[in-house]
C-alpha positions as CSV (number, residue, x, y, z in Angstrom):
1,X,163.3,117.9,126.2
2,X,163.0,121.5,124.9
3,X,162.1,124.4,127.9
4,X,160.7,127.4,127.0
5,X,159.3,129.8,129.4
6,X,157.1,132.4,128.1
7,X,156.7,136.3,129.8
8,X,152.6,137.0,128.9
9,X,151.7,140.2,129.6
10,X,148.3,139.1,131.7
11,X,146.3,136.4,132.8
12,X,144.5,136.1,128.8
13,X,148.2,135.9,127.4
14,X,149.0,133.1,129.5
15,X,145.7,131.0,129.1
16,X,146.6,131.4,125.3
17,X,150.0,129.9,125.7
18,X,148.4,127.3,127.7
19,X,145.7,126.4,125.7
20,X,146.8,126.8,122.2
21,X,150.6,126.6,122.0
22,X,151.4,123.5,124.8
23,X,149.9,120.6,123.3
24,X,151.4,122.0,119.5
25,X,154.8,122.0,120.9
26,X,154.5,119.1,122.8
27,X,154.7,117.3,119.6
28,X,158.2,118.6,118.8
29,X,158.9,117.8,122.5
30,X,159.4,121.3,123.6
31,X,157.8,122.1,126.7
32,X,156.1,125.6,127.6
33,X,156.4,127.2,130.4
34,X,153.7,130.5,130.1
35,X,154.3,132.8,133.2
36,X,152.6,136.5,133.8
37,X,154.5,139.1,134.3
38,X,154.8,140.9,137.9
39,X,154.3,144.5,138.3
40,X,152.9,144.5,141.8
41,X,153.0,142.4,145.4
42,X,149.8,141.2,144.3
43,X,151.5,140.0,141.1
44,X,148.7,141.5,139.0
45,X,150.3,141.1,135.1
46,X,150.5,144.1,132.6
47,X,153.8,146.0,132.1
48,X,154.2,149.3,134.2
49,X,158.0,149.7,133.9
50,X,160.5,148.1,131.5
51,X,163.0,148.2,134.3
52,X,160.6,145.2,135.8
53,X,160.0,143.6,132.7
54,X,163.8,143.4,132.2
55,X,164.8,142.2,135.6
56,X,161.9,139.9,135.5
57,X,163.5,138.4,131.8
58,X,167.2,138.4,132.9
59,X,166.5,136.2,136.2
60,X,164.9,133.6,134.8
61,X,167.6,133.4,131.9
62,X,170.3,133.2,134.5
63,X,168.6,131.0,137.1
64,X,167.8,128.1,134.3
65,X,170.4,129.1,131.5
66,X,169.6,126.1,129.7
67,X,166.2,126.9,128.7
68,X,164.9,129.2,126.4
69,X,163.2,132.8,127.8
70,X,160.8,134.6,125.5
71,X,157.9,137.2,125.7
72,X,154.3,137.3,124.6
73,X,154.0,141.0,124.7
74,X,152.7,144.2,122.5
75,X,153.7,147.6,122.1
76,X,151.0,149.2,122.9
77,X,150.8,151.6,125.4
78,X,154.4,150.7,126.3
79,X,156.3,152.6,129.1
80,X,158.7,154.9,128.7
81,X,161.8,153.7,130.1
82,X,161.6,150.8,127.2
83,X,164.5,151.4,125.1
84,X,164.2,153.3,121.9
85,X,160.9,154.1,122.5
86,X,160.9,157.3,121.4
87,X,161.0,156.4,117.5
88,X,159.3,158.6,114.6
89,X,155.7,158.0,114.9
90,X,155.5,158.4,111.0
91,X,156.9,154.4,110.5
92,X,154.7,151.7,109.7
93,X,154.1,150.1,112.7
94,X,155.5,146.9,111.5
95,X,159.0,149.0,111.1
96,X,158.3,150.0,114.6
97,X,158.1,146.5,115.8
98,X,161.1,145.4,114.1
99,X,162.8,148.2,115.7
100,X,161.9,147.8,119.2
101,X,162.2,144.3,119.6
102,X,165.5,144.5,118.1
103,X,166.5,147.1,120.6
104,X,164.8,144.3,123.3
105,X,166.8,141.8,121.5
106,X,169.9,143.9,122.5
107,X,169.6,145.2,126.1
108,X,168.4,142.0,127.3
109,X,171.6,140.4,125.7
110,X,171.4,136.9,127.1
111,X,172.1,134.1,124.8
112,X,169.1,132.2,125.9
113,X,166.6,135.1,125.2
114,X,164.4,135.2,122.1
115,X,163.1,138.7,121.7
116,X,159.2,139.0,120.2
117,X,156.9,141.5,120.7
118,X,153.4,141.5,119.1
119,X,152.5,145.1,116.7
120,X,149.3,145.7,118.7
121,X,147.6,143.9,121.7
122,X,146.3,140.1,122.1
123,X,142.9,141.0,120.5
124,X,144.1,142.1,116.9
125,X,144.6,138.0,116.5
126,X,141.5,137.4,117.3
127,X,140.3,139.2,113.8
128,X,141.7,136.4,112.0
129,X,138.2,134.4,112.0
130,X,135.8,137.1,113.2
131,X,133.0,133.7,112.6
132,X,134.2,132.9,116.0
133,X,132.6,135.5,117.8
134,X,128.9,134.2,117.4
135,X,129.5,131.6,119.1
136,X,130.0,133.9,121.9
137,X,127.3,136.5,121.3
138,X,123.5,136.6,120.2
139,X,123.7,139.5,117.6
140,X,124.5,138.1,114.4
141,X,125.7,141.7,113.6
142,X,128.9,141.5,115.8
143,X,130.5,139.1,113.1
144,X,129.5,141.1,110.3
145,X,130.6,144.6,112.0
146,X,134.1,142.6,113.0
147,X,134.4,141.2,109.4
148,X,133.4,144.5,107.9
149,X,136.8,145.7,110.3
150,X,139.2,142.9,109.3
151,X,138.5,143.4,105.4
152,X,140.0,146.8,106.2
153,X,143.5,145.8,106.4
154,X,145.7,143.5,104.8
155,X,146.0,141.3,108.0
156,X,144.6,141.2,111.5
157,X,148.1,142.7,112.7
158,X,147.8,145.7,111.0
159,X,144.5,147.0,112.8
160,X,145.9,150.4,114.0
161,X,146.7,150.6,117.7
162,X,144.6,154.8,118.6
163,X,143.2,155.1,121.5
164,X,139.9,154.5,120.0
165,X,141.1,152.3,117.5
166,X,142.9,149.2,118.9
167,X,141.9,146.4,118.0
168,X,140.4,145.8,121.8
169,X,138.0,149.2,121.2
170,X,136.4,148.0,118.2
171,X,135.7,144.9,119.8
172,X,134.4,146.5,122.5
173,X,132.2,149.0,120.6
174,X,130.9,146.3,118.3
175,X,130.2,143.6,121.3
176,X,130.1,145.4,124.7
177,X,129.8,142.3,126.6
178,X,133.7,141.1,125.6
179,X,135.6,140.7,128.4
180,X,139.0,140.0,127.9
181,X,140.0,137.5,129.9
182,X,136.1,135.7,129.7
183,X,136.5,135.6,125.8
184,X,140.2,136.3,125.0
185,X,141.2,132.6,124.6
186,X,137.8,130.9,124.0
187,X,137.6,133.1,121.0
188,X,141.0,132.1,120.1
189,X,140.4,128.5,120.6
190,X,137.5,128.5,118.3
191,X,139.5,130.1,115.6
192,X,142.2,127.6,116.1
193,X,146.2,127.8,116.1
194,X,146.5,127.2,112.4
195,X,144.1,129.6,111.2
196,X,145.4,132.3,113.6
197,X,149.6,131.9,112.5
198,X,147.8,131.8,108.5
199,X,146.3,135.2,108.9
200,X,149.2,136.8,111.3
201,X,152.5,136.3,109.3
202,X,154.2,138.2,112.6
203,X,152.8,135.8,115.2
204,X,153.4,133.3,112.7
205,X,157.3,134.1,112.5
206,X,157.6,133.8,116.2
207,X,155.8,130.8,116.4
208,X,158.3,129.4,113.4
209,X,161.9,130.5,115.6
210,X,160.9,128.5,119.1
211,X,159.7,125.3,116.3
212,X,163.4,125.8,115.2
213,X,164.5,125.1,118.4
214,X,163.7,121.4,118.4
């Protein structure tokens, strides 16, 4: 069998992997292995440095050189030390992406490492069915607020990633009862797999490199 282990940025990363992504590459007899990142003792996820991140990556590559190491990480809000970070903000976003995780690709450098970082955080793939939401909230206005929001762009990874603006925000400004790590997968369990890799041709390309490892 297949082993992939999978960095996720937090504890709604890693539920994702688990829920959605085992049992669909089960089937190709690859086996996930989803594990949070540590930035702290108390191993609370989230990426403070990308020295951590790094030395986090390159251990597990070493220690089971067999298997496959990959990432379930975004952009957004990065830290400094990540290399290349300091790109023209004037490129798409989706340049940026193919930029950075390039450069990730590169200073990771370990043959068993498959770079992939997401444009903007978990949430923006959670605008590919905003239906999903009412089965999560009362207001029938949330899901036509979120759909008026996803009709905006020309997919659910292009939602712009401001301070205000990601994709997170306008959640929260639409439905101020999401909680992340409450709604994060549920939502994304509703929308289904399928649905979410149609709508996200990003996610979906990542998704299409580890099925090319069986």
């Amino acid at each position: 069998m297949i082993r992939v282990h999978i960095f996720c940025e937090g504890q709604t990363e890693e539920t994702f992997v688990r829920e959605l992504l085992t049992s669909h590459f089960a089937r190709l007899d690859i086996w996930i292995n989803p594990i949070i990142l540590r930035t702290s003792k108390i191993g609370k996820g989230g990426i403070s440095t990308y020295g951590k991140l790094k030395n986090q990556i390159e251990k597990k590559c070493k220690e089971d050189p067999n298997a496959w190491v990959t990432t379930l990480i975004d952009f957004y809000g990065f830290p400094k030390d990540f290399p290349k970070l300091a790109i023209p903000t004037g490129l798409a976003s989706v340049k940026r992406a193919k930029i950075l995780q390039q450069s990730f690709q590169d200073d990771i450098a370990e043959s068993n490492f498959i770079a992939n970082l997401m444009i903007h955080e978990f949430e923006s793939l959670l605008f590919s069915e905003p239906e999903a939401f009412e089965n999560w909230c009362d207001d029938p206005q949330v899901v036509v607020n979120l759909r008026k929001i996803r009709c905006g762009f020309s997919s659910p990874e292009h939602i712009n990633d401001g301070y205000t603006t990601a994709p997170s925000k306008r959640i929260l400004s639409i439905f101020s009862q999401y909680d992340k790590v409450l709604h994060g997968s549920l939502v994304a369990l509703d929308i289904g797999l399928e649905t979410i890799r149609r709508e996200c041709p990003i996610f979906n390309s990542w998704i299409v490199r580890l099925e090319s490892l069986a």
